[in-house]
N, C-alpha and C positions, 0 to 999 in steps of 0.2 A: 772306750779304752783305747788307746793310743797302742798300735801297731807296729808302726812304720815311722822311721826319723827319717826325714828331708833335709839336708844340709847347705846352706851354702859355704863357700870357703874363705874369700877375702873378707875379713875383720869376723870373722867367725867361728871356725876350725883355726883361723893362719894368718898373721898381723900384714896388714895392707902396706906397709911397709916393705914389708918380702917382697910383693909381688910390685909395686912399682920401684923399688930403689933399689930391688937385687934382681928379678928376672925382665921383667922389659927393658931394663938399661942392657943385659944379656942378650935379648933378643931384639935389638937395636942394633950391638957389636958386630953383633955372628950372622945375623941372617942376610944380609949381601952377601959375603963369601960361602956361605952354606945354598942360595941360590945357585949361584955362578957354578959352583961344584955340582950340583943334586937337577939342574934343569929338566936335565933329560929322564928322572928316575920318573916312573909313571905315580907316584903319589905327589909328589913335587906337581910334575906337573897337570896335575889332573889342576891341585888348587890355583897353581900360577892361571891356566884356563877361568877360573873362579872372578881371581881378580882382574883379569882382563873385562870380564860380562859387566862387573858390579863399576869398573870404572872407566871403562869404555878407553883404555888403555891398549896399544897396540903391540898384541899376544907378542909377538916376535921381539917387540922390545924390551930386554930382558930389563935393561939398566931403566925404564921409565915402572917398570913394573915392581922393581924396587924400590925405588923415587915412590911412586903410589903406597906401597907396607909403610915404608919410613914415614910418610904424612902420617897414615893410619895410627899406627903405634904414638906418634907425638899427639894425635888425638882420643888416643882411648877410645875407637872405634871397635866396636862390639862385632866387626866382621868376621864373619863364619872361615873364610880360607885364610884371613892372619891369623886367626884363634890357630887352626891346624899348622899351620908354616910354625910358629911360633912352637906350638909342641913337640914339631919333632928338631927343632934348635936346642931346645932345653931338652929333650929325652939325648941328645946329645952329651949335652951338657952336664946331667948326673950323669949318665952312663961314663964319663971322664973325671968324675968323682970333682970336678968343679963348680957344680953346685949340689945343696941340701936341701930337702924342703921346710917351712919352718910351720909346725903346730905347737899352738897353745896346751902347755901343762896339761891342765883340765880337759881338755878336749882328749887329749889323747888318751886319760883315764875311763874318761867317761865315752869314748865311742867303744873301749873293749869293754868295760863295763855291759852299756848297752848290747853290746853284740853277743856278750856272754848271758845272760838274761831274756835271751833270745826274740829281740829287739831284730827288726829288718830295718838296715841302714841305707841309706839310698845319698848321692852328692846330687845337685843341680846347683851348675856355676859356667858364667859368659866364657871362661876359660875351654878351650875343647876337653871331651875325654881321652884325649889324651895327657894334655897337661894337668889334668885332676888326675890320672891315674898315675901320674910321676910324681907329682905336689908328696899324696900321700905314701906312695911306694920306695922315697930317699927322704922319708921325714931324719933330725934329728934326732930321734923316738924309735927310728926304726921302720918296717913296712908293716902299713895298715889295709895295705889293700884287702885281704882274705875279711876281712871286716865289713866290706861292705860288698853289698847285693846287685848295686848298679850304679852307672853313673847319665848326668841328663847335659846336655850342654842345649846351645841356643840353638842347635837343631830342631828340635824340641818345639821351640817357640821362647820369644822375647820374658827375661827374668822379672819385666812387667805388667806383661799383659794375662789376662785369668786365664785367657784359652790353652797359652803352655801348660798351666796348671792342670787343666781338665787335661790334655793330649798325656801327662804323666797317670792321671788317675787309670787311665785308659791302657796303659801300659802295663799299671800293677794290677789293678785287676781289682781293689779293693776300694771300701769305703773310706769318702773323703773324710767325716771325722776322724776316722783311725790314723793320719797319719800326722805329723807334729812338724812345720814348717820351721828352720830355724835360719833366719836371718838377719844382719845389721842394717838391711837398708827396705825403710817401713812403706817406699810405693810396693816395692817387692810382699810385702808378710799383705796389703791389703789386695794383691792381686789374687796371692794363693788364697785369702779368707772370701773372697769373690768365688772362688772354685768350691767353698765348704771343708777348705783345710783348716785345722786348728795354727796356729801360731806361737813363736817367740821370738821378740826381738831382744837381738844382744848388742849393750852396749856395753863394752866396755871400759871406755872411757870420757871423761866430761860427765856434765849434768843427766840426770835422767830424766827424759819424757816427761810430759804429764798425756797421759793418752788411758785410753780403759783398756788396752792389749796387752797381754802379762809382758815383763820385760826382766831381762836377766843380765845380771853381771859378768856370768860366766856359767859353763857349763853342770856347774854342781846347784846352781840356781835352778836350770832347766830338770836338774832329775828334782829335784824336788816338787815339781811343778807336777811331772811323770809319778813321782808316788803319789800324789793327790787323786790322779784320773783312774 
């Protein structure tokens, strides 16, 4: 029986689109200026120290060390202190009521649904926990956060590889069947199913798969799946 929902966020909870055509274009704008202001703030610079290790960038140079994010971010680099820099530009950023976060319809039914039915929610997404705990807490919907139990980012370990999966199972304390992996992107559903997580892939839009792994249109698909188990 199914326990625990495992969530990712981009094209899952919240259209991919949000997150590269409304907040990384955001935290592209802002995060030079938001360096140059916050250098000295000891969470700032705990990660600017980060990116200096990861790219052999020289600490003191503030402007090469933003030169370095700016690559990152035009690459979709899954690095651990952009994810953080990046969070707290956007935690900025709703907090100024300038940005919203965006979830799908059904998803937001269906995570109080689940939560209310007393379902254990959990997010795991490349995003930091912080920017998942903002994503959901200035949805357009409203705040979801009291909804959910925890959150995993790639601290964790890579949204690929099976060991994150095992290091979360480790975390919660429970049986890998019980908990329901829900993702759009199927290296990810076949790492967590390497761990003995069950799975869902969601695709929303385009053709669907032909693969033997349940696959869902949308969240009202996936409870369906959940009153089966």
């Amino acid at each position: 029986m199914i326990r625990v929902i495992l969530t990712d966020i981009e094209g899952t909870t919240s259209s991919i689109s949000f997150v590269h055509d409304v907040l990384f274009p955001y935290a592209a704008e802002h995060l030079p200026a938001f360096i140059r202001e916050q250098q000295a703030s000891p969470d700032v610079s705990e990660q600017l120290d980060l990116v200096a290790d990861e790219s052999g960038a020289n600490r003191k140079d503030i402007e090469a060390l933003i030169k370095t994010l700016q690559g990152w971010i035009r690459e979709d680099r899954k690095a651990t202190p952009l994810k953080a820099l990046q969070g707290m530009v956007w935690e900025q950023g709703y907090q100024q009521g300038e940005l919203k976060g965006h979830i799908y319809e059904d998803a937001a039914q269906y995570l109080q649904n689940w939560h209310d039915r007393g379902l254990r929610l959990y997010v795991y997404s490349s995003g930091s926990v912080k920017a998942q705990k903002l994503i959901f807490g200035f949805t357009t919907a409203g705040d979801f956060t009291s909804f959910f139990s925890g959150y995993f980012d790639t601290r964790i370990g890579g949204k690929k590889e099976p060991e994150a999966y095992r290091n979360i199972l480790k975390e919660l304390g429970v049986e890998a069947e019980t908990i329901l992996f829900l993702s759009d992107v199927e290296a990810e559903l076949e790492a967590a199913e390497t761990a003995g997580m069950k799975t869902a892939w969601l695709v929303r839009d385009g053709d669907l798969p032909k693969t033997g792994r349940f696959v869902a249109r949308d969240f009202a698909e996936v409870d369906g799946l959940l009153k089966r188990r």
